[in-house]
C-alpha positions in Angstrom: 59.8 141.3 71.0 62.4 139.3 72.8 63.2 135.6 73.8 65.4 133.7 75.8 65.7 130.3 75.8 65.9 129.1 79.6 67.9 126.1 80.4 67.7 123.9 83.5 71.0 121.3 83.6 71.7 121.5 80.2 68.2 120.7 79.5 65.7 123.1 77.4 62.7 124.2 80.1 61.0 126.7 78.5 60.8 130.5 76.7 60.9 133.5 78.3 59.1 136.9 76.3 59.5 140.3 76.9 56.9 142.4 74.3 54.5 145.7 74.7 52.7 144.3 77.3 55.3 142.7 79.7 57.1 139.1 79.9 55.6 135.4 79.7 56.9 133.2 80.5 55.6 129.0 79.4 57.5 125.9 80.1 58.1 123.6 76.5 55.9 120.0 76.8 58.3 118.2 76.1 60.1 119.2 79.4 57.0 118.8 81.3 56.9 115.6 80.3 59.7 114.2 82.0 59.5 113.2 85.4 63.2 114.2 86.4 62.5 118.0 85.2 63.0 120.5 87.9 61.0 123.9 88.4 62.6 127.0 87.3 61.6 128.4 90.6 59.7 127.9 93.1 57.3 130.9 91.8 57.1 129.4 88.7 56.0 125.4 89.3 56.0 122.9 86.8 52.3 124.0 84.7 51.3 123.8 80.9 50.2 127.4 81.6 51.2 130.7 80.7 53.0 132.6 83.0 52.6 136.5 82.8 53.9 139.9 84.7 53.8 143.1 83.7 57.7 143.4 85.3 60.8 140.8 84.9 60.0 137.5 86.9 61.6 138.6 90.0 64.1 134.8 90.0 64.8 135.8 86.5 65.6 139.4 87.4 68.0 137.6 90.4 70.0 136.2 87.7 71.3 139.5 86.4 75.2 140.3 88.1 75.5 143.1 89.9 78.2 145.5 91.5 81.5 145.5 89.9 80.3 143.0 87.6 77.3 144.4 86.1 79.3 147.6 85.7 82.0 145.7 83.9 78.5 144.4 81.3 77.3 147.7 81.1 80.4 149.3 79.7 81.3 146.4 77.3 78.1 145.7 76.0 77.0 149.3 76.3 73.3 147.9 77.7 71.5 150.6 79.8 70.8 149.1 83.8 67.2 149.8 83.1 67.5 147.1 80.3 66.7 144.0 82.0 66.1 141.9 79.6 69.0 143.3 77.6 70.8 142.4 80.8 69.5 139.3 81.3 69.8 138.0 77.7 73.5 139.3 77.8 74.9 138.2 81.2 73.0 135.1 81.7 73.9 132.3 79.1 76.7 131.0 81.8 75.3 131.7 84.6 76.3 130.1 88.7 74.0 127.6 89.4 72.0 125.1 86.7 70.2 127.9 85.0 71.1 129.1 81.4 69.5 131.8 79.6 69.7 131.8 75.6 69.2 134.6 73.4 66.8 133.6 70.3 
């Protein structure tokens, strides 16, 4: 099993999972709670629930560089491309934008 931490302006919003069965993804309460917090995505709204996919959320799987730069990833950190979540994990802790992805 693997987690990630995801960040929204500097700001813990919840934990992504990747085990046998796919990925979760659940927003922390404490985020929730706070009327300023922003969505993740628009396909993953503000909810005390569970989110699940057999596949790596599609926004989360939009963070992950491609071309030249995903190349340059793949030969440094020696990650296979199928390896999204390796990928992700790897690639996405400074990412453009106001979403961070942390490795725990």
């Amino acid at each position: 099993m693997r987690q990630g931490e995801i960040w929204v302006n500097k700001k813990l919003a919840g934990l992504l999972t990747e085990d046998d069965d796919g990925y979760s993804f659940s927003y922390q309460k404490e985020y929730l709670k706070n009327k300023e917090s922003l969505p993740v995505s628009l396909t993953l709204p503000l909810k005390e629930k569970v989110f699940y996919s057999e596949t790596l959320f599609p926004f989360f799987d939009g963070l992950i560089p491609e071309g030249w730069l995903l190349n340059i990833a793949q030969k440094n950190w020696k990650i296979n491309p199928r390896d999204r979540m390796g990928l992700l994990l790897t690639t996405c802790r400074d990412c453009i934008g106001n979403i961070s992805v942390v490795e725990v």
